[in-house]
N, CA, C and O of each residue as an XYZ file, in Angstrom:
524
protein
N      -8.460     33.621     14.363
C      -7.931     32.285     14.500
C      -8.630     31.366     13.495
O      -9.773     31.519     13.065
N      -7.742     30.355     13.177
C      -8.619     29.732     11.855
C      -9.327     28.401     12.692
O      -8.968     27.752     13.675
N     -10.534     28.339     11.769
C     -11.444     27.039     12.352
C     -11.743     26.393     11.351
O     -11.903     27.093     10.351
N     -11.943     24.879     11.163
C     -12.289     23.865     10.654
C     -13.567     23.796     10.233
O     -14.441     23.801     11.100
N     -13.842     23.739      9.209
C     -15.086     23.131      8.503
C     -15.023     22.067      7.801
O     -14.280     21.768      6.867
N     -16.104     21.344      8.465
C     -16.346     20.029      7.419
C     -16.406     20.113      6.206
O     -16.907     21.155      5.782
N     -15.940     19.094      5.196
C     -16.112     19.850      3.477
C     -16.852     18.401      3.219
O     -18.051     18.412      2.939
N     -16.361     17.544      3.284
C     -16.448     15.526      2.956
C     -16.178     14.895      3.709
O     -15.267     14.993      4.531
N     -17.353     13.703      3.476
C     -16.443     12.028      3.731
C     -16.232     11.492      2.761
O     -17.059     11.733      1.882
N     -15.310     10.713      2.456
C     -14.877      9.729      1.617
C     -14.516      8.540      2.244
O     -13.660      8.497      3.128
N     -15.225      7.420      1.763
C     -15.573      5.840      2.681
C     -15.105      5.020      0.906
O     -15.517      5.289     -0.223
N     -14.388      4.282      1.255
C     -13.447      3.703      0.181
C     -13.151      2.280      0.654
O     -13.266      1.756      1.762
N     -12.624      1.697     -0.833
C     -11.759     -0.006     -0.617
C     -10.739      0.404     -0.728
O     -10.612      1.370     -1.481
N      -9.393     -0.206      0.054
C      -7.870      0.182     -0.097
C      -7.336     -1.102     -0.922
O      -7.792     -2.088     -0.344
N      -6.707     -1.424     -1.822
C      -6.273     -2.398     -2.359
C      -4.601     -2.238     -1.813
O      -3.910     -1.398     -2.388
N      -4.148     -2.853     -0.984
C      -2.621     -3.018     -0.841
C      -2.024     -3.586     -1.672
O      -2.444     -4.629     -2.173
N      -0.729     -2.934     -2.057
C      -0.085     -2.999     -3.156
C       1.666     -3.163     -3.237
O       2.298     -2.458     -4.023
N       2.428     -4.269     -2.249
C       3.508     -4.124     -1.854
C       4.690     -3.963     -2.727
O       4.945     -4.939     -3.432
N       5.417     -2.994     -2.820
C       6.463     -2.702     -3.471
C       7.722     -3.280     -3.086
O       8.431     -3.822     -3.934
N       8.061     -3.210     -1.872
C       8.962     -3.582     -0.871
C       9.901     -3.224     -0.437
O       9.782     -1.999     -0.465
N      11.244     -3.562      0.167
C      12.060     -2.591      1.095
C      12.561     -1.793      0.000
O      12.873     -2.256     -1.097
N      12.646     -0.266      0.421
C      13.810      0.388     -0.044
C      14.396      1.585      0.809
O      14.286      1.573      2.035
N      14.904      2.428      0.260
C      16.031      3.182      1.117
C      15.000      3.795      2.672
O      15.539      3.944      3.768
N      14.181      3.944      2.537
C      13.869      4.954      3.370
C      12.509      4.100      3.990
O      11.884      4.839      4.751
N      11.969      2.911      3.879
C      11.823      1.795      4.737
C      10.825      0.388      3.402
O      11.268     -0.345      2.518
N       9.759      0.573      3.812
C       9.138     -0.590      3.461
C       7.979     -0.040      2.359
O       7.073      0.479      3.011
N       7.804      0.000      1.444
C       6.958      0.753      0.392
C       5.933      0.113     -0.212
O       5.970     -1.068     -0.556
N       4.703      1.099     -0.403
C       3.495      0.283     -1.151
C       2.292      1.256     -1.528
O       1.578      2.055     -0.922
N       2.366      0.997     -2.247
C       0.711      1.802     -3.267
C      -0.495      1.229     -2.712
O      -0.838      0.080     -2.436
N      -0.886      2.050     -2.654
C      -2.819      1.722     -2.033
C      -3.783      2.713     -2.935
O      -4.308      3.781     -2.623
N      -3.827      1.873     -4.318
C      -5.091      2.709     -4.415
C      -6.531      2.170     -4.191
O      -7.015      1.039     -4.147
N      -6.976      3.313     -4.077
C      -8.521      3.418     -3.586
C      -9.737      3.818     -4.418
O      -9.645      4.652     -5.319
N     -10.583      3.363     -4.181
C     -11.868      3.876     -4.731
C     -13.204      3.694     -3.710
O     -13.514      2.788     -2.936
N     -13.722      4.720     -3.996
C     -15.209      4.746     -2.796
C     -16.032      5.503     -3.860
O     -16.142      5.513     -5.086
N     -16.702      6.307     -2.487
C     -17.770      7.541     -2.881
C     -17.362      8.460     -2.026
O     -16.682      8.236     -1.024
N     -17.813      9.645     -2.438
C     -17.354     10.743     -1.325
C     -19.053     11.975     -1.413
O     -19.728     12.348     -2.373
N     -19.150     12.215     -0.055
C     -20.195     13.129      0.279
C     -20.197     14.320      0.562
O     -19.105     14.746      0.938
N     -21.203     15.194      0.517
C     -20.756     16.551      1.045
C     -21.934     17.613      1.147
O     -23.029     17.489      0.599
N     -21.619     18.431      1.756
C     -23.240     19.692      1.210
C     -23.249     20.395      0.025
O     -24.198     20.811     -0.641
N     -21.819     20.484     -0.179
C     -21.445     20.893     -1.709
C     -22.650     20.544     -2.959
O     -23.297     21.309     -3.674
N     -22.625     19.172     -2.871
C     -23.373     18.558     -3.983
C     -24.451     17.619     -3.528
O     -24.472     17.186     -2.375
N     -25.208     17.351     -4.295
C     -26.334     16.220     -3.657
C     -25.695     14.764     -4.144
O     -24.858     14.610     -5.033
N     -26.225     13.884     -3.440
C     -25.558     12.614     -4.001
C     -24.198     12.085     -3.263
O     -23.460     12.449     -2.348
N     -24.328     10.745     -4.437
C     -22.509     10.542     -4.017
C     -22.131     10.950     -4.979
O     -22.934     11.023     -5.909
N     -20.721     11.403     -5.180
C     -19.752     11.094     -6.112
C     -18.748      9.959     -5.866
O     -18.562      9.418     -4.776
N     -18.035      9.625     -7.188
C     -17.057      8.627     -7.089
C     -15.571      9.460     -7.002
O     -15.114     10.411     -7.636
N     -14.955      8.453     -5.683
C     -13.846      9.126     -5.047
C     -12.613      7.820     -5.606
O     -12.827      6.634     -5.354
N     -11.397      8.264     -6.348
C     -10.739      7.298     -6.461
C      -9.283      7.944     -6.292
O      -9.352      9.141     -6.011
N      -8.144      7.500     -6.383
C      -6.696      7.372     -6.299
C      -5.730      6.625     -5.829
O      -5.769      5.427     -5.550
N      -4.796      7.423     -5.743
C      -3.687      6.271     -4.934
C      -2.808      7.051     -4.010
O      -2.549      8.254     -4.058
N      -2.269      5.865     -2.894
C      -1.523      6.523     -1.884
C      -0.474      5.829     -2.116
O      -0.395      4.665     -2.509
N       0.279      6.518     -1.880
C       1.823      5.746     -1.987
C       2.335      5.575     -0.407
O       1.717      6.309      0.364
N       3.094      4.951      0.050
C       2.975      4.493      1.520
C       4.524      4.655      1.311
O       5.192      4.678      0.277
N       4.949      4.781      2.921
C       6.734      4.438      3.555
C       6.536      4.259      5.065
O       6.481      5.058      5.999
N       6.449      2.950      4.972
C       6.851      2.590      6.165
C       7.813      2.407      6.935
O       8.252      1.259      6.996
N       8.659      3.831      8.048
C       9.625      3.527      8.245
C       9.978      2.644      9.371
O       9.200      1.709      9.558
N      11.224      2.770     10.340
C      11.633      1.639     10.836
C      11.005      1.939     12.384
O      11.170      1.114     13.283
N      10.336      3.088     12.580
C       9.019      3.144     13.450
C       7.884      2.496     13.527
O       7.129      1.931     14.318
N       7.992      2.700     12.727
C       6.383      1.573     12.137
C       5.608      3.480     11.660
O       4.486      3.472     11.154
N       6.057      4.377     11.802
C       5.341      5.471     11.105
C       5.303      5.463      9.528
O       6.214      5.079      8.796
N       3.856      6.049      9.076
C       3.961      5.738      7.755
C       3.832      7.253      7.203
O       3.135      8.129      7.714
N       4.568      7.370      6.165
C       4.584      8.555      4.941
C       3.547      8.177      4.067
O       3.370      7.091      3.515
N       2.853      9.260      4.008
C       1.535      9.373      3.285
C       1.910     10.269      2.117
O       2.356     11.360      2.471
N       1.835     10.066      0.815
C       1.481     10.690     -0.652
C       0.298     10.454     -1.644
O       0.142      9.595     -2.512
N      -0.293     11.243     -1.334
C      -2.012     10.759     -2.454
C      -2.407     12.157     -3.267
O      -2.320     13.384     -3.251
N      -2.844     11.150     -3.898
C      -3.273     12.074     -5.779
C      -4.319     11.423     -5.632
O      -4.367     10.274     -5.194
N      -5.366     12.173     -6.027
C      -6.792     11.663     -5.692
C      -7.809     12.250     -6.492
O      -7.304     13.140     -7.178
N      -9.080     12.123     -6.703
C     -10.189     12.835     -7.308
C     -11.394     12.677     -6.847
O     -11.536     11.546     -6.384
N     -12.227     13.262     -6.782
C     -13.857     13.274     -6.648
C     -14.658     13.875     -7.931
O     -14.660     14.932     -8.560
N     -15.150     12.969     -7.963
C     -16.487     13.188     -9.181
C     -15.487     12.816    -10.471
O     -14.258     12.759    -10.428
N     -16.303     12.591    -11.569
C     -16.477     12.175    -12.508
C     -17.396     13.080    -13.903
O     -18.451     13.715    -13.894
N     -16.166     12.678    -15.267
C     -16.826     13.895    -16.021
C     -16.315     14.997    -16.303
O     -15.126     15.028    -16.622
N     -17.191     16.337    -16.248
C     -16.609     17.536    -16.263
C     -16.663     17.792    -14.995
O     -15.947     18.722    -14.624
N     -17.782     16.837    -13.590
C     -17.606     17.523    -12.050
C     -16.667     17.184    -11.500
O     -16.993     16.672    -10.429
N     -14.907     17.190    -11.755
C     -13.950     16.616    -11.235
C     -13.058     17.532    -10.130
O     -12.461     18.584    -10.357
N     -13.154     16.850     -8.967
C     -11.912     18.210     -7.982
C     -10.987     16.974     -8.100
O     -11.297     15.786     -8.007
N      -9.616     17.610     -8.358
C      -8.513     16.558     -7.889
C      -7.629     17.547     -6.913
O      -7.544     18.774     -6.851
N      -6.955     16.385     -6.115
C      -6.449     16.377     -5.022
C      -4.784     16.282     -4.436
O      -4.902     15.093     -4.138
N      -4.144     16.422     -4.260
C      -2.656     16.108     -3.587
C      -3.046     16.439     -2.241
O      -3.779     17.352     -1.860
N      -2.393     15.484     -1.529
C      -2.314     15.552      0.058
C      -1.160     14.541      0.218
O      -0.911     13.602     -0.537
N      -0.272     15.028      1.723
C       0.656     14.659      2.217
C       0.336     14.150      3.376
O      -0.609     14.753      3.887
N       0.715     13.342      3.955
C       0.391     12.631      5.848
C       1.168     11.607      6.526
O       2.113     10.948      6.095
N       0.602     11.591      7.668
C       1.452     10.421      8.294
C       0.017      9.456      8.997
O      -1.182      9.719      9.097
N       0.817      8.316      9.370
C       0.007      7.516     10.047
C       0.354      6.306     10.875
O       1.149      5.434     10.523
N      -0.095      6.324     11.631
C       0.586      5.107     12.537
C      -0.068      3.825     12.739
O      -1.265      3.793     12.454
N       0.579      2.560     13.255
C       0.207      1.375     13.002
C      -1.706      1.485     14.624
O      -2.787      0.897     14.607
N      -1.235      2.286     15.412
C      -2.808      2.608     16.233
C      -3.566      3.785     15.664
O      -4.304      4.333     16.482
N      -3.552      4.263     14.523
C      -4.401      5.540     14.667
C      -4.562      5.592     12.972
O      -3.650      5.091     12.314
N      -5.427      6.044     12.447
C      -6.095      5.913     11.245
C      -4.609      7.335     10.465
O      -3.574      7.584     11.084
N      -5.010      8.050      8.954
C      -4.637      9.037      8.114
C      -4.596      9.790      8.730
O      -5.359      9.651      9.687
N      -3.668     11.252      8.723
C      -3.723     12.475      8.731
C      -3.276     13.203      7.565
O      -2.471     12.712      6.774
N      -3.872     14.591      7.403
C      -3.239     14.607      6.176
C      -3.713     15.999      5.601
O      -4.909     16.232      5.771
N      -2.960     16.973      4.939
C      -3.272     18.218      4.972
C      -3.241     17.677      3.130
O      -2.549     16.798      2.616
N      -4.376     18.691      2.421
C      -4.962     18.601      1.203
C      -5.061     20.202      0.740
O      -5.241     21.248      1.363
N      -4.796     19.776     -1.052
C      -4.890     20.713     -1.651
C      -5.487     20.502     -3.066
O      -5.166     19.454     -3.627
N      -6.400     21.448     -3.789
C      -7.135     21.003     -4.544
C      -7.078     21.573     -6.160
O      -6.271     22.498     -6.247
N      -7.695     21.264     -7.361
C      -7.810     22.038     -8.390
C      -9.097     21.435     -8.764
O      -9.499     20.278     -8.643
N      -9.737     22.652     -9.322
C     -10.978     22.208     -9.825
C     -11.701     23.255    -11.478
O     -11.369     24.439    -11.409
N     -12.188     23.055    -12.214
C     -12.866     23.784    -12.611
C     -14.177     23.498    -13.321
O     -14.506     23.539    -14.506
N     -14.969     23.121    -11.924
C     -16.270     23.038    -11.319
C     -16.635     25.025    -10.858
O     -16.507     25.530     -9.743
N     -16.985     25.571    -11.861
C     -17.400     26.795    -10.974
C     -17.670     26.978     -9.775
O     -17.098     27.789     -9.047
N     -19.064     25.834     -9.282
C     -19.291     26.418     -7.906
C     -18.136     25.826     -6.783
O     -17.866     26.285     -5.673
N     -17.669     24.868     -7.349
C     -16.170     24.543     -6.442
C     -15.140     25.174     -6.220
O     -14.295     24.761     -5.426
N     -15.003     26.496     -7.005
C     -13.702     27.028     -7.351
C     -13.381     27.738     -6.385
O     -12.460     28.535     -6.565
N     -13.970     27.679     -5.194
C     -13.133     28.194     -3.918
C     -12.108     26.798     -3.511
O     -11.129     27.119     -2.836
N     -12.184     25.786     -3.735
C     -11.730     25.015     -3.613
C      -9.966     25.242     -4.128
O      -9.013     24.812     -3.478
N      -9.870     25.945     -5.316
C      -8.547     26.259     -5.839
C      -7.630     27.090     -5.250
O      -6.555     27.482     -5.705
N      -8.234     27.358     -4.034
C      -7.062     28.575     -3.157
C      -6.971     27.735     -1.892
O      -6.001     28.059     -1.207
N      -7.900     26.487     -1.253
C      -7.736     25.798     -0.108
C      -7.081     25.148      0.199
O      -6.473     24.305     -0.460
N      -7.029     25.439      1.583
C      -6.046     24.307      2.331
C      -7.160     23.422      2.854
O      -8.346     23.750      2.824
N      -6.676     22.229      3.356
C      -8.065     21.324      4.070
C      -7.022     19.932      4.966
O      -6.046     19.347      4.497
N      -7.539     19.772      6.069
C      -6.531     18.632      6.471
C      -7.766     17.563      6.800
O      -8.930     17.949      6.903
N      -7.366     16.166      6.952
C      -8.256     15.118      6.727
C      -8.138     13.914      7.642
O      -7.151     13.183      7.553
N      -9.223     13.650      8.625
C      -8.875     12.389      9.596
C      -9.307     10.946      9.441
O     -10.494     10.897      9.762
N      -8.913      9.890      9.130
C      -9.424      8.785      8.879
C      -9.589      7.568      9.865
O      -9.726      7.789     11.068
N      -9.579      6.458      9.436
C      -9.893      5.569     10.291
C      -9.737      4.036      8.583
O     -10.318      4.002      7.498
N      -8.710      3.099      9.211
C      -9.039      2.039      8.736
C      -8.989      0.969      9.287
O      -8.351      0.449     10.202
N     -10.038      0.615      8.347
C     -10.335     -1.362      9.225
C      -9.829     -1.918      7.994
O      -9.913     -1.399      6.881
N      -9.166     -3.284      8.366
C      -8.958     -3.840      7.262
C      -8.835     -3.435      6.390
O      -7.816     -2.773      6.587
N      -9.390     -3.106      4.391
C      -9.455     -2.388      3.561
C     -10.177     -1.731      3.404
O     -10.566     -1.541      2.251
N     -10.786     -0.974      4.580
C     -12.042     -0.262      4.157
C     -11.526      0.951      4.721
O     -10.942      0.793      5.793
N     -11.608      2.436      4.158
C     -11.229      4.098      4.710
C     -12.562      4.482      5.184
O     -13.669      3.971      5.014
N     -12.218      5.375      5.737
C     -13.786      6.342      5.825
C     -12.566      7.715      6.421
O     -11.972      7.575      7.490
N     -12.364      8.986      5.518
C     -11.946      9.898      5.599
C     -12.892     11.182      5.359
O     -13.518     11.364      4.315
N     -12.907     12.010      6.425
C     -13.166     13.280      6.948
C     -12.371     14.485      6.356
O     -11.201     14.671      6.690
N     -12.851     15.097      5.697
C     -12.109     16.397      5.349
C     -12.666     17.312      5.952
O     -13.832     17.297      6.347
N     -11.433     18.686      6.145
C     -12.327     19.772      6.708
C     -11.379     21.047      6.373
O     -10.200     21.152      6.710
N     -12.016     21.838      5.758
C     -11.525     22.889      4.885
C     -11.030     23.858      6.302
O     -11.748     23.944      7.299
N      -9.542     24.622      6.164
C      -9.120     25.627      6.891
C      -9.623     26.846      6.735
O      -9.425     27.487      5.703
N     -10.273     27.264      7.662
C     -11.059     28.888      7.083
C     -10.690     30.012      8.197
O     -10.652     29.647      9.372
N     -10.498     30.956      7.968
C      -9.783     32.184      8.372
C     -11.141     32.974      9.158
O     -10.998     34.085      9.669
């Protein structure tokens, strides 16, 4: 059965970015920038991207983010898909590319991710799917 491992946090500013109505509800870019942590590496790294938002006529939101950690040649980037609701922070299943050697298990993972926002501030949890 597969179990969850912690991989990161990533604690970020969200800049809202309103696009506005279209077919499929209410639209807006949020990109972000923080730091992101881990056992992986010592330190912070710098965590940045953008989410693209759809807010439909639920008030549920469609989550699309392109993302990165680290800076340089130590870069993992990211795609993840999610939803989220107007009471409950991100969800969001992640997938990665890297070529960071000691990261490069990272290039076959799945990882899903729980957040929490206040105002413009994230603080997201990743946790790698392991078999």
């Amino acid at each position: 059965m597969p179990k969850l491992t912690e991989f990161a946090q990533i604690n970020g500013t969200l800049n809202f970015t309103p696009i506005g109505n279209v077919s499929a509800g209410f639209r807006l870019d949020v990109p972000f920038e923080g730091t992101a942590t881990s056992s992986h590496w010592e330190g912070e790294r710098p965590a940045a991207g953008v989410d693209r938002v759809t807010v439909g006529a639920d008030g549920v939101q469609a989550l699309e983010i392109v993302g990165r950690i680290g800076s340089g040649k130590e870069v993992v980037s990211y795609r993840a898909i999610g939803k989220g609701t107007p009471e409950g922070g991100p969800k969001e299943v992640m997938i990665f590319e890297t070529a960071v050697e000691e990261l490069a298990f990272l290039n076959t993972a799945i990882a899903v991710a729980t957040g929490n926002i206040e105002k413009n501030k994230l603080s997201l949890t990743i946790y790698l799917v392991e078999d």
